[in-house]
C-alpha positions in Angstrom: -13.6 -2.0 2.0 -10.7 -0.6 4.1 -7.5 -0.9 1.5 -4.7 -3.0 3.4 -1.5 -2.9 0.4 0.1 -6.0 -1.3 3.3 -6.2 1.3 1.3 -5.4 4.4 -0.8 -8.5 3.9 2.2 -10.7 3.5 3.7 -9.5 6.5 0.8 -10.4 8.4 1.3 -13.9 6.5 4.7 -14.3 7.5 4.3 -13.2 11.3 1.3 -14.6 12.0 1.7 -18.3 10.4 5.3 -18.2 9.3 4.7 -22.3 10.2 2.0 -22.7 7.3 2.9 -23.9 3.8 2.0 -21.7 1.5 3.7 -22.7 -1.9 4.1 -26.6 -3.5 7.2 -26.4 -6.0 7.2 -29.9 -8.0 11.2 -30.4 -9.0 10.8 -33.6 -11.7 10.3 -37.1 -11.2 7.3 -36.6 -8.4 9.2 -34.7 -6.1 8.0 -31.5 -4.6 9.5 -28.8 -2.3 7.5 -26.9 0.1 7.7 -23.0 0.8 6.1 -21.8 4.1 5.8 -18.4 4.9 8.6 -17.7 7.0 10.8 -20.1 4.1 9.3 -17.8 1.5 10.2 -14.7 2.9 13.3 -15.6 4.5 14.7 -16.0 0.7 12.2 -12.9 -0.5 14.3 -10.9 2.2 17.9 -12.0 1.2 17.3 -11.5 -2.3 15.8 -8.0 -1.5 19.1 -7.7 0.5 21.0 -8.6 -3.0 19.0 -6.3 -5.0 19.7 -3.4 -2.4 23.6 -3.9 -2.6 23.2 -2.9 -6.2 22.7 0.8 -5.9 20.4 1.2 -8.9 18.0 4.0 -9.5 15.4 4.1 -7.3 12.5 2.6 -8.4 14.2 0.7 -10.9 12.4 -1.5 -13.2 13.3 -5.3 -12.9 12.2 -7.7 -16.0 11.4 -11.9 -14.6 10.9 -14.0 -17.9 9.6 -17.8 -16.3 7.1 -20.5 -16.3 4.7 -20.3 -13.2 6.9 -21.2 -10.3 7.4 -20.8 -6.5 10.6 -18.4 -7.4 8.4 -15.8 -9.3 6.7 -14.8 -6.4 9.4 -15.1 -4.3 11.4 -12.5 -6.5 8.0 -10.6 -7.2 7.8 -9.6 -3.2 11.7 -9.1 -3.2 11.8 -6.6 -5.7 9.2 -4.7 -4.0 10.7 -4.8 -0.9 13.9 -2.9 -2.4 12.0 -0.5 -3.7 11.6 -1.3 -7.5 8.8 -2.5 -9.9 8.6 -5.8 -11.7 8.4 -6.7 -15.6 7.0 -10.0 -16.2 7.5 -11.4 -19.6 5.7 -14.1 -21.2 7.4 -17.6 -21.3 6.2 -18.2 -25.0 7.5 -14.4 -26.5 10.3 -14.5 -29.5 13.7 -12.6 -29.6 12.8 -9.7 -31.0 9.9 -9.5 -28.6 11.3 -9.9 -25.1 14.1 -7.4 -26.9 11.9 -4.8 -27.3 10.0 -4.9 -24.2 13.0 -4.6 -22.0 14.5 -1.9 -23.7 11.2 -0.1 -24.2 10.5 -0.8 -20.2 14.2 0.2 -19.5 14.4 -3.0 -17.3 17.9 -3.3 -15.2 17.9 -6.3 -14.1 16.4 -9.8 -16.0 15.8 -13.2 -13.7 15.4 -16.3 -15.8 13.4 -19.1 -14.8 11.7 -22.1 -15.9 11.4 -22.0 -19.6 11.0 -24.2 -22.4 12.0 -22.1 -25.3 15.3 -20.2 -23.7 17.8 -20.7 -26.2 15.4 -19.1 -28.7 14.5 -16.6 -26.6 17.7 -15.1 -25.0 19.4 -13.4 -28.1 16.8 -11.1 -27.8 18.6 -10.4 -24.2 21.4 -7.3 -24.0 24.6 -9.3 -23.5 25.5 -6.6 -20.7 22.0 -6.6 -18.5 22.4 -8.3 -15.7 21.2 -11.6 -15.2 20.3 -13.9 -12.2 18.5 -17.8 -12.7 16.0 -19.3 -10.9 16.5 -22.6 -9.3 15.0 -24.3 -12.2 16.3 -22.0 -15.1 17.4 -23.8 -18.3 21.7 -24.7 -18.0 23.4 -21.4 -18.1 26.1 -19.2 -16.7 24.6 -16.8 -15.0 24.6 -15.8 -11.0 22.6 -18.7 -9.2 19.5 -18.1 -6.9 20.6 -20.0 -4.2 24.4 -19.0 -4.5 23.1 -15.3 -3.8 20.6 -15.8 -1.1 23.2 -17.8 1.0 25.4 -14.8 0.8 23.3 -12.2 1.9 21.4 -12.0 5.3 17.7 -11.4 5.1 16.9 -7.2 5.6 15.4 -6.6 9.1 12.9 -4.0 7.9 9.2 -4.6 6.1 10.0 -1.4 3.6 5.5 -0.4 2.9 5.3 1.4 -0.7 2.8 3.8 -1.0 -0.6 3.3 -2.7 0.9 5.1 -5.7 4.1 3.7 -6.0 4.3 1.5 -9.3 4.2 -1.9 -8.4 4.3 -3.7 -11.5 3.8 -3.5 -15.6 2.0 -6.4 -17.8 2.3 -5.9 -21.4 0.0 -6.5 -23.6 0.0 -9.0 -26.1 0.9 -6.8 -29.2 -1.8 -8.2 -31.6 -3.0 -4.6 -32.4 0.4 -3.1 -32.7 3.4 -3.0 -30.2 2.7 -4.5 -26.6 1.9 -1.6 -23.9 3.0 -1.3 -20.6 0.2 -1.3 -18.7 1.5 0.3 -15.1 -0.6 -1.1 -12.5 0.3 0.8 -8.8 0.4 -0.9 -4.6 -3.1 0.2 -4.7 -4.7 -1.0 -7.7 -2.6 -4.2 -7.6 -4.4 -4.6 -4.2 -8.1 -4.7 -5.2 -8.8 -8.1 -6.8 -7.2 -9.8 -3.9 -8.9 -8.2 -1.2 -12.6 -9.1 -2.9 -12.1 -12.6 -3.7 -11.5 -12.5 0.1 -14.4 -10.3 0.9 -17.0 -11.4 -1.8 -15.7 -14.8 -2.7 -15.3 -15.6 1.1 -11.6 -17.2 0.2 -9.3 -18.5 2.9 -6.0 -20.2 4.2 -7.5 -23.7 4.0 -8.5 -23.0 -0.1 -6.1 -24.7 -2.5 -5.2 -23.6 -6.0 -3.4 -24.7 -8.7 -1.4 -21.9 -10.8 -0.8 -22.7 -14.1 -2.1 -20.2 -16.8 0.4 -17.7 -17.2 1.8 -15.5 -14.0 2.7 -13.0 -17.0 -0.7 -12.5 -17.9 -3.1 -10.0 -15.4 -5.4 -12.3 -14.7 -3.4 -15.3 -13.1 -1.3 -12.4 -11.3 -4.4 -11.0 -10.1 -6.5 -13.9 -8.9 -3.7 -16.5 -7.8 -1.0 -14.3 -6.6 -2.5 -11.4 -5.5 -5.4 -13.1 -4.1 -3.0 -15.9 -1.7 -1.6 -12.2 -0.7 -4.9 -11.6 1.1 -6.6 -15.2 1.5 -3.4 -16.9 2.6 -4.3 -19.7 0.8 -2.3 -22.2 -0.3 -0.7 -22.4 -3.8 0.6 -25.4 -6.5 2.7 -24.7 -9.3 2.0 -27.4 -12.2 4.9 -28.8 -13.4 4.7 -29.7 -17.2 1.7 -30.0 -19.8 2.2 -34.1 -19.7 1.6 -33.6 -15.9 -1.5 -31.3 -15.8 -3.8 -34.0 -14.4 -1.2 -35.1 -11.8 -0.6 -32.1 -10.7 -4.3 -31.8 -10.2 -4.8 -34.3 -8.1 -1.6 -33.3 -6.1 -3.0 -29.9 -5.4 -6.6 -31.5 -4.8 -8.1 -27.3 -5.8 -10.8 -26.1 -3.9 -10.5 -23.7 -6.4 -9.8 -23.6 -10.4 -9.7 -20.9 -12.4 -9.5 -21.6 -15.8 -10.3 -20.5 -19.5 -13.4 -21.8 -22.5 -10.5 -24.1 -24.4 -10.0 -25.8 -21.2 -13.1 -26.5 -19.7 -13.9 -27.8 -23.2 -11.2 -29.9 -23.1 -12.2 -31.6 -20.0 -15.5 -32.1 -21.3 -14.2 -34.0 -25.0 -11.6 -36.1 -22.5 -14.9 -37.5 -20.5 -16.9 -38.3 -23.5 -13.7 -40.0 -24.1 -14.5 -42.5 -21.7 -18.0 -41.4 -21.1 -19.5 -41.3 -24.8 -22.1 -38.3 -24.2 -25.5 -39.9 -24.9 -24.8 -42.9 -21.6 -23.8 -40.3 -19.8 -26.4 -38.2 -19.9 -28.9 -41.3 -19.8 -26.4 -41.9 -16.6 -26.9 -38.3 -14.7 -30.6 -39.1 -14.8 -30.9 -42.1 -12.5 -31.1 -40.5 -9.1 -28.4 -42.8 -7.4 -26.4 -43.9 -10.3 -26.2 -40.2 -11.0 -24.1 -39.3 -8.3 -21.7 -42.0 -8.3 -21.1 -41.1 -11.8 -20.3 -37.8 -10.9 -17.9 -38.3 -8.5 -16.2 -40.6 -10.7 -16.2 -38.1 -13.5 -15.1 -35.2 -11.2 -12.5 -37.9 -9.5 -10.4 -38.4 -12.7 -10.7 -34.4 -13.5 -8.9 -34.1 -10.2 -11.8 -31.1 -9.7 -13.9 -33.5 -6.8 -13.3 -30.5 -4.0 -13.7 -27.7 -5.8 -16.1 -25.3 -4.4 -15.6 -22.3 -6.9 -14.6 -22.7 -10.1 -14.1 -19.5 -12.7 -13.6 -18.8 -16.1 -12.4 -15.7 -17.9 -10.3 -14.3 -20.9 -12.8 -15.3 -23.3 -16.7 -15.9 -23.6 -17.4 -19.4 -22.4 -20.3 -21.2 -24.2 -24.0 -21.8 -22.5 -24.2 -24.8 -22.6 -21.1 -25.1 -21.6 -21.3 -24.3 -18.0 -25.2 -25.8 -18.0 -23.1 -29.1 -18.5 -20.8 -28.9 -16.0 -23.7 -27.4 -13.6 -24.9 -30.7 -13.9 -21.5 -32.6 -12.7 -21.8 -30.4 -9.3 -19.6 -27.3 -10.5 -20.8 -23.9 -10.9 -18.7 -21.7 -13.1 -18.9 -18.1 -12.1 -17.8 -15.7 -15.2 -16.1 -12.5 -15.0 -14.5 -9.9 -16.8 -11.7 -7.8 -17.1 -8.9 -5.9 -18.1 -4.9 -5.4 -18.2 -6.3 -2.3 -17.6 -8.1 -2.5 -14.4 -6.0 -5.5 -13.2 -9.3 -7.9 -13.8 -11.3 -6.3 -11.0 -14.0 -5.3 -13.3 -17.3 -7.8 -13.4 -18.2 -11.3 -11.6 -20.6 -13.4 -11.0 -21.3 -15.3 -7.9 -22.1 -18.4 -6.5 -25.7 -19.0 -6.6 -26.1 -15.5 -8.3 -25.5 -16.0 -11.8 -27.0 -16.8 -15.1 -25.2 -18.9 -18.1 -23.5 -16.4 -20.4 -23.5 -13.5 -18.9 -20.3 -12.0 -16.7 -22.2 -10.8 -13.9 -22.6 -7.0 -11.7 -19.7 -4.6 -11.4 -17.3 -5.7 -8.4 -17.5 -4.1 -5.1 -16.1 -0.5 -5.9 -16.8 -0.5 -9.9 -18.8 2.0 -11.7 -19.8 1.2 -15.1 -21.6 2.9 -17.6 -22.1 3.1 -21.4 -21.6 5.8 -23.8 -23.6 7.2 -26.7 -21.7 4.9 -29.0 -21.9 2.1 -26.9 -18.5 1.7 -25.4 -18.4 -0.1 -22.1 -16.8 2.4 -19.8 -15.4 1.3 -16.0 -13.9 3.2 -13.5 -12.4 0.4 -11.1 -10.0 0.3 -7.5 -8.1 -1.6 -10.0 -7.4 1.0 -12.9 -3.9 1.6 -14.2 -1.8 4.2 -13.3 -1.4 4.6 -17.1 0.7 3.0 -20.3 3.9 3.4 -20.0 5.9 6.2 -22.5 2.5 6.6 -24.3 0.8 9.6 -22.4 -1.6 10.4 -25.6 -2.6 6.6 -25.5 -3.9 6.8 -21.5 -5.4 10.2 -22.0 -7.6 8.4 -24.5 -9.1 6.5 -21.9 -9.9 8.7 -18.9 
């Protein structure tokens, strides 16, 4: 697999279909704004322009704090394109949290986006770091997205980082100590898109819907990293009261999700399906599959064609169940470490329980004391300011 980088794909993106819709924004009450390529990068440009104009140190580090939204990618690809690295934050973390992990990441700059929990959240924030919000940022003072983009005309050149330029850090959750910075480079950033493309056979006609955290590694991985390559198209959901809507909006050809929820779609069809009719249902040849349409109808998961889980063992029976509804759920496994390019399973190669072969590239082996070892495309560069740490594990 010849290694094309994060940026160069986009480019090819935004001159090749710079006409094709590539991101669906819902703004409240129904409404949606869509992002095509050449609208995506025209803003990813100017705010590159912006970040330029600022004469930090070069590759600075540059902290986003924001619910899944158009605008994190947007900023994502323009902090790249001046030369920096990002810091995503989770949405959810507390003051003293989000206080420590800019300072310990040294971030310059902070965008704020969509957020439920701001107020709580932003006295963990230096009064002096600059700030910039997000078109759909909480009410606050700070410079407006839009305010800066209209001042500064999009740069002219597509700036290509090298393979072993930091690209980005995702920080760990912190439930065995302090969060790490997990540094992830261009070039290991770069694998997990490229396969779903190559293995997955993933494409500009897919739809997904992105709604588990773009903090986390494996959202950034699969859904933005991946549309990097497969050019496929993305929807941001826009509340928890409007999951299922914004299913059916986005219509996914592919859903990615985690155990809790797939087992929550299951409880909400006994719901109106108690389990024992349905099963006596699935087993009439043609009342069968009108049943199942109608179940994966109100799921708003009737097009899907590959469906995933991750983050967390997903039960047997579980997936048998939903094999029997017409979707296969393929398992995989991974790390902040390797950027989630470790293990999968594919369609119509895969057994119940079980995460599947090493990825294309992925060596794995296991020690005398039965440690699961992986040497992966996608391996960190390293954790940041902990050199004794990453030493441990190479």
């Amino acid at each position: 697999m010849t290694q094309q980088l994060l940026l160069d794909a986009v480019y090819e993106w935004e001159r090749n279909t710079p006409d094709r819709v590539y991101m669906v924004q819902p703004i409240g009450n129904g409404q949606t704004v869509e992002y095509t390529w050449a609208e995506t990068m025209d803003q990813a440009r100017r705010m590159a322009a912006y970040l330029r104009s600022l004469d930090l140190p070069e590759h600075s580090h540059i902290a986003m704090v924001s619910k899944n939204c158009a605008h994190f990618i947007i900023a994502e690809l323009a902090i790249w394109m001046a030369g920096h690295a990002t810091i995503a934050l989770y949405p959810t973390l507390n003051a003293e949290t989000v206080q420590y992990i800019l300072e310990h990441s040294e971030s310059k700059l902070l965008f704020v986006g969509k957020l439920d929990d701001w107020e709580d959240m932003k006295t963990g924030v230096p009064d002096d770091m600059p700030k910039i919000a997000f078109p759909l940022a909480p009410e606050n003072d700070y410079p407006m997205w839009d305010d800066i983009v209209a001042q500064f005309e999009p740069i002219s050149d597509s700036p290509a980082p090298a393979a072993d330029q930091l690209a980005l850090m995702c920080y760990t959750s912190g439930s065995t100590g302090r969060p790490k910075g997990v540094m992830h480079t261009h070039g290991s950033a770069s694998a997990p898109g490229q396969s779903a493309v190559d293995e997955l056979g993933v494409g500009p006609d897919d739809r997904i819907l992105s709604y588990l955290p773009l903090a986390h590694v494996f959202e950034r991985a699969v859904v933005e990293c991946g549309s990097f390559y497969a050019g496929n198209r993305i929807y941001f959901a826009e509340a928890l009261d409007t999951f299922l809507a914004d299913l059916h909006r986005a219509r996914p050809t592919l859903f990615i999700s985690v155990p809790r929820l797939w087992l929550k779609f299951q409880l909400g069809v006994f719901q109106k399906f108690p389990e024992k009719k349905l099963d006596r249902l699935l087993k009439i040849p043609l009342v069968g599959r009108i049943v199942r349409r109608k179940v994966l109808d109100g799921l708003g998961l009737a097009h899907v064609r590959i469906a995933g889980s991750g983050s967390a063992p997903i039960p047997p029976e579980l997936i048998n169940w939903y094999e029997r509804l017409g979707i296969e759920i393929l398992e995989g496994y991974g790390m902040s470490e390797d950027f989630a390019y470790s293990h999968m399973s594919k369609p119509g190669q895969r057994r119940a329980g079980y995460v599947g072969v090493p990825t294309k590239g992925v060596e794995t082996r296991i020690s005398d004391d039965g440690e699961i070892q992986i040497r992966s495309p996608g391996n960190m560069l390293g954790y940041y300011k902990a050199p004794d740490l990453t030493a441990e594990c190479y």
